[in-house]
C-alpha positions in Angstrom: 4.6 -82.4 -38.4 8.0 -84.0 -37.1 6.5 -87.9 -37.2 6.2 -87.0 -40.9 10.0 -85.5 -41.0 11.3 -87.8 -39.0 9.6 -90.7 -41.6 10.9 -89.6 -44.8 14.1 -89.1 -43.7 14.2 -92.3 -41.9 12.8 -94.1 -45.3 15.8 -92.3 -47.3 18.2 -93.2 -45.3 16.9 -97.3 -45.1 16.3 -97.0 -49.1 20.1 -95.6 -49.5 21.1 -98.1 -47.3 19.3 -101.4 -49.1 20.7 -99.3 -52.4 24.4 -99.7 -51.1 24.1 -103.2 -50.5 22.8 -104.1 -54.0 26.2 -103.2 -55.3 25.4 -102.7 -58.7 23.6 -100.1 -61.1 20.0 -98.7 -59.8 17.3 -100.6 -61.6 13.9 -99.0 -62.4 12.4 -99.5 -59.0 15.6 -98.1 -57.6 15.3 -95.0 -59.2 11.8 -94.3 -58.6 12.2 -94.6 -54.9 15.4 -92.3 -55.0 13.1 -89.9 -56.8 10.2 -90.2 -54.2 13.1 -90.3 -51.3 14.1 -86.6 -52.9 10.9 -85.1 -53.3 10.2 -86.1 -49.9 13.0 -84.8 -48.6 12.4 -81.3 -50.5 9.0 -81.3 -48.4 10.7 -82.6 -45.0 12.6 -79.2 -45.6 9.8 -77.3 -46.5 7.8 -78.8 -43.6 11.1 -77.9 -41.2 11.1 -74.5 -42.0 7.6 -73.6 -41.8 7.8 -75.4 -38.5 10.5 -73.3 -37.6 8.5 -70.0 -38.6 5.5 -71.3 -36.5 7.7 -72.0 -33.3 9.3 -67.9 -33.4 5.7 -67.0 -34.2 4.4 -68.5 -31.1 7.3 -67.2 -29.1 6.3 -63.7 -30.2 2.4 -64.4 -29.2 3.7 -65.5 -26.1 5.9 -62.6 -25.1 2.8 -60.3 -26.4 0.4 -62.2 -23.8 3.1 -61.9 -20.9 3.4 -57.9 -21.7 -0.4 -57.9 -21.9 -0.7 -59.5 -18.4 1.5 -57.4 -16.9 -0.1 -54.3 -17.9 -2.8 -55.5 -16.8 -1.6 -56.4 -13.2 -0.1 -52.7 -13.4 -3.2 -51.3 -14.1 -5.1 -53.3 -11.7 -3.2 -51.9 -8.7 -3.9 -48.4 -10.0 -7.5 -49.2 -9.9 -7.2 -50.6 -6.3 -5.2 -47.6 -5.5 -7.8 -45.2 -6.6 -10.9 -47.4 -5.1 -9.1 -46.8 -1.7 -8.9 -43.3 -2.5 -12.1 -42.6 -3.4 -13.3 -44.9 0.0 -11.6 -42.3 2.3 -13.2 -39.1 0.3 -16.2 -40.8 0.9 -16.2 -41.7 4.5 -14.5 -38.0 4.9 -17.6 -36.7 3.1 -20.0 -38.8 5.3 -18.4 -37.7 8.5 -18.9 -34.1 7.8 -22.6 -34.8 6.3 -23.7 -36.5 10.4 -21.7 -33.7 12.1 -23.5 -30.8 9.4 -27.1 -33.3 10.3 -26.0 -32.9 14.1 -25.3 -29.2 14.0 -28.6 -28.7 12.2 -30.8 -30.9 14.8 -28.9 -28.2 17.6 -29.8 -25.3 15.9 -33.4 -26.3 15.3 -34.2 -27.3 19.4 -32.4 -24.1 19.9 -34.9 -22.0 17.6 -37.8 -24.0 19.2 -37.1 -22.6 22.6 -36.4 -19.4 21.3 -39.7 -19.5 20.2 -41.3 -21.0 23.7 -39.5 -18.5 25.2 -40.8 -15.7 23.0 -43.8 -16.8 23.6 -43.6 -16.5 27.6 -42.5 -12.8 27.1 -45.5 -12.2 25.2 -48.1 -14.0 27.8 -46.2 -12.2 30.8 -46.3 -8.6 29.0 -50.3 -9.4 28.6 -50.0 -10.9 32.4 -48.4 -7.1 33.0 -51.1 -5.3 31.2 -53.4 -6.6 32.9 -51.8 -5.9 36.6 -51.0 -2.0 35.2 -55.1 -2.4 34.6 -55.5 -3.0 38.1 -53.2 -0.4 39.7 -54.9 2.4 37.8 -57.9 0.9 38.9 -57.2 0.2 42.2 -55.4 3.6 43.0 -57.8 4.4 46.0 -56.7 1.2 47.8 -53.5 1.9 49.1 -52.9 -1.7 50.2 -53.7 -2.8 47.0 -52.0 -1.1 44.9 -48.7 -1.9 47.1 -50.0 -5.6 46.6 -50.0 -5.0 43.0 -47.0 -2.9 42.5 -45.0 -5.8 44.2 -46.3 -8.3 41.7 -45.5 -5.7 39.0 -41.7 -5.4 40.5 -42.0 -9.5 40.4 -42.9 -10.3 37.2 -41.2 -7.7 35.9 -37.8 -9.6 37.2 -39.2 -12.7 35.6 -39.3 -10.9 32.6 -35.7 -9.5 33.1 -34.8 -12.9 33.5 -35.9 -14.3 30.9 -34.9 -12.2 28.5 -31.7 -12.1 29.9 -32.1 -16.8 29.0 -33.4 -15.7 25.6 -30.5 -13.4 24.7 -28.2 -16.5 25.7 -29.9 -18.5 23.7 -29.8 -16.5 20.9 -25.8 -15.9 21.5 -25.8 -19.7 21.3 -27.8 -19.9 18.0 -25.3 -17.4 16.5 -22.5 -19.9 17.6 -23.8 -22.7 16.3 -24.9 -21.1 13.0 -20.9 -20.0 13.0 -19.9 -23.4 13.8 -22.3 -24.8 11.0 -20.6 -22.4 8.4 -17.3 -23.1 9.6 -17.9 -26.6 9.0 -19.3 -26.0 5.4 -16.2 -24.0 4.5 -14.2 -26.8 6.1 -15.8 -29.4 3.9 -16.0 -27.4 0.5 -12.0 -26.6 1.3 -11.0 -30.5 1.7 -13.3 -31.6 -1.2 -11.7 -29.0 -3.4 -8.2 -30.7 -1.9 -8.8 -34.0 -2.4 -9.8 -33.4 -6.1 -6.5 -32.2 -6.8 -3.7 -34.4 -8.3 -1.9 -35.4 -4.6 1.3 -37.7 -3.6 1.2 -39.4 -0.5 4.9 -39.9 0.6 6.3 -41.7 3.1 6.1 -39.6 6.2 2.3 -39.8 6.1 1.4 -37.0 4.4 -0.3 -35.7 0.7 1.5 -33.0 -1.4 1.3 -31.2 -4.6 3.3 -30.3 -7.1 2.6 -28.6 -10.7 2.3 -30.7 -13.3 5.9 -30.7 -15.7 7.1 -27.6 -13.4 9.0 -25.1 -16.2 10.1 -21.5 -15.9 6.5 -20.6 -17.4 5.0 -22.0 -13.8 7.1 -20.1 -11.7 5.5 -17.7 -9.2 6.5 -15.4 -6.4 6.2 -16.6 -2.8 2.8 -14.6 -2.8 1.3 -15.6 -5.8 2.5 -19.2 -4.5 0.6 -19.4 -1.3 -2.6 -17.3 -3.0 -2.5 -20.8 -5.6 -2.4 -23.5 -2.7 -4.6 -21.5 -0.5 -7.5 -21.7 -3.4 -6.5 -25.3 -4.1 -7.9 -25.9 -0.5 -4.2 -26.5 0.6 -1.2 -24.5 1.8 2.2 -24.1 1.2 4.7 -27.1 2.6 5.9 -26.9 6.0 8.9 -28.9 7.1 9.1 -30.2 10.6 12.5 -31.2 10.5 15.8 -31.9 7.8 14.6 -35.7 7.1 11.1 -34.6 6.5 12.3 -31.8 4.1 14.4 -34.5 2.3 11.4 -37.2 1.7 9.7 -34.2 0.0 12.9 -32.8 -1.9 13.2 -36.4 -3.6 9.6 -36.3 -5.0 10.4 -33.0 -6.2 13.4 -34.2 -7.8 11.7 -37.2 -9.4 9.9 -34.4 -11.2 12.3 -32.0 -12.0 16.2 -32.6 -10.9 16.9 -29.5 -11.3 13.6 -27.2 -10.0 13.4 -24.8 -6.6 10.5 -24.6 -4.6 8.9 -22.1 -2.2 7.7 -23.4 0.9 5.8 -21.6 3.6 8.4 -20.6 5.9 8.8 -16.0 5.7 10.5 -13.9 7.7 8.1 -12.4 10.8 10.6 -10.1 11.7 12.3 -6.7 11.0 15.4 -6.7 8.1 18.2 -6.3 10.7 16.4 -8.8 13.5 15.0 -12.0 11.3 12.4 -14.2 12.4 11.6 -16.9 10.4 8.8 -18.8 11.1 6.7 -21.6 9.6 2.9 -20.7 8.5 1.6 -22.6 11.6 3.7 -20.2 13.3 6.9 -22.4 14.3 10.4 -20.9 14.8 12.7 -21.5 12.2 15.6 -21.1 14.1 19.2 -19.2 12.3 21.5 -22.0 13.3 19.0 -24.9 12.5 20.7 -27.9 10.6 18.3 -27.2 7.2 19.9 -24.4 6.1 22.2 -24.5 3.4 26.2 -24.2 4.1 26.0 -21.1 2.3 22.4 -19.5 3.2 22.7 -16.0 3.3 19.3 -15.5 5.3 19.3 -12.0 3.8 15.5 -12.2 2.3 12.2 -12.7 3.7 10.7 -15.7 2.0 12.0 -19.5 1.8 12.5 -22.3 -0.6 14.1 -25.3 -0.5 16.2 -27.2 -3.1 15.9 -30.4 -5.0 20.2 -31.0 -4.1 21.1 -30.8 -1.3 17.9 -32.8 -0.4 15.4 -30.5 1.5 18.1 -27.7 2.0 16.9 -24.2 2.5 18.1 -20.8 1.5 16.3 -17.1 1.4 15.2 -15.1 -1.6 12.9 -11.9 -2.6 9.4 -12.9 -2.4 8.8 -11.9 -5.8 11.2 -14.1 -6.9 9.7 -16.4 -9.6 10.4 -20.3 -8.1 8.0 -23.1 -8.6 6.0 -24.6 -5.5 4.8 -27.1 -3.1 1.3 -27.7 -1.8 0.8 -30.1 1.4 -2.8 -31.2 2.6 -3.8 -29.6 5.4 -4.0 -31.6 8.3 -7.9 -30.6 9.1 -8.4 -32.9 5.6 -7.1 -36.1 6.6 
């Protein structure tokens, strides 16, 4: 497209040129060629500006391809992202499938000698038939029957004592079968956690919060914990100011302007407060997370967006909104 440009002008300009040096009046020829040289140049210009038109439309496709790529790149790290996800439910999930396959393998040798031992009991209390048998039968043989009434006394000890092994074993099948349960409940909880929407932050750990938090979410501090607790998680628990802050600045990305109930409640009387964490850690009055102006006049906690991570005191049933953290039995 330009070699063709480039030629008629170049031919106008050589056919003006031979034109000027004729110095006279434009014969026949002349004007013919001024004529082609015009219409020539009316396409050159025609040519130009669909050229031009062609160049902004490629610059659009190729703006459109870079956008496309990068979406793509974008939504190939959330793919990775979830792939590594769903590789650590998995191996979570096959942990607690050996330890349920171990437990199980337990509790069957234990039923096994349950059963050998059950099965001793009933041969002895035949063996003890019999030797009643022979005391009533031997009753005129003093000698004997003391013979006999010591083996009675005997096996009737070996009897005591293994009753006394089968009533341990028992105690430990009820254990296990406990154990087994607990672990079921443990794995049901974690897999009902991990299907939650959760943000891993920077100090290591997964939280949740609701969704676009409004006034229409907001809870009291019972209702709050009740929600986590059948989420398979629990209410947040702060171990210190710059823990509380990594987790205020999610919340805030949220919600900039939202409060949040956390697990912390008062343990104590009205007059003597004792605030403690649900794992059962001291809060204490003078600790730097409080707010300036913290009243520490109410029983239940939350913590604000700003000040990062600060906490104050309100009525428990007080509607906030709340956080949800992992608990550390589903990591």
């Amino acid at each position: 497209m330009l070699t063709l440009i480039d030629f008629a002008w170049k031919r106008q300009d050589n056919l003006e040129k031979k034109f000027d040096d004729s110095f006279g009046e434009p014969n026949s020829d002349c004007k013919s060629l001024l004529q082609q040289i015009s219409v020539l140049s009316k396409q050159a210009d025609a040519s130009r500006k669909q050229f031009d038109e062609m160049v902004k439309i490629k610059e659009l496709k190729e703006q459109e391809i870079l956008a496309l790529e990068r979406e793509k790149t974008d939504l190939q790290c959330q793919l990775s992202t979830k792939e590594k996800e769903m590789k650590t439910q998995q191996q979570l999930i096959s942990n607690l499938t050996s330890e349920k396959l171990q437990l199980a393998k337990e509790l069957e040798n234990s039923t096994y000698m349950v059963k050998i031992k059950d099965e001793k009991i009933k041969l002895n209390e035949k063996e003890i038939a019999t030797l009643k048998q022979e005391k009533i039968t031997a009753e005129n043989a003093d000698e004997r029957y003391q013979v006999l009434q010591k083996q009675l006394s005997q096996r009737e000890a070996e009897i005591k004592t293994q009753q006394q092994q089968v009533s341990i074993l028992e105690s430990e099948k009820s254990e296990l079968e406990k154990e087994n349960a607990k672990t079921k409940a443990i794995h049901t909880s974690c897999a009902l956690a991990h299907s939650e929407k959760l943000r891993l932050l920077s100090n290591g750990k997964k939280y949740f919060f609701p969704e676009r938090p409004s006034y229409q979410n907001e809870i009291t501090w019972y209702s709050a914990n009740e929600t986590c607790t059948k989420k398979g998680l629990q209410l947040a628990t702060f171990k210190d100011l710059s823990e509380a802050e990594v987790v205020a600045s999610e919340g805030h990305k949220i919600n900039a302007g939202q409060v949040w109930w956390v697990s912390a409640k008062n343990q104590g009387s009205k007059s003597e407060k004792d605030f403690r964490w649900r794992d059962g850690t001291k809060l204490d009055l003078h600790s730097p997370m409080w707010t300036e102006y913290a009243h520490q006049k109410h029983n239940c906690i939350f913590t604000f967006n700003w000040p990062k991570g600060k906490l104050n005191s309100h009525d428990c049933g007080f509607h906030f909104n709340f956080i949800c953290e992992l608990p550390n039995k589903c990591y």
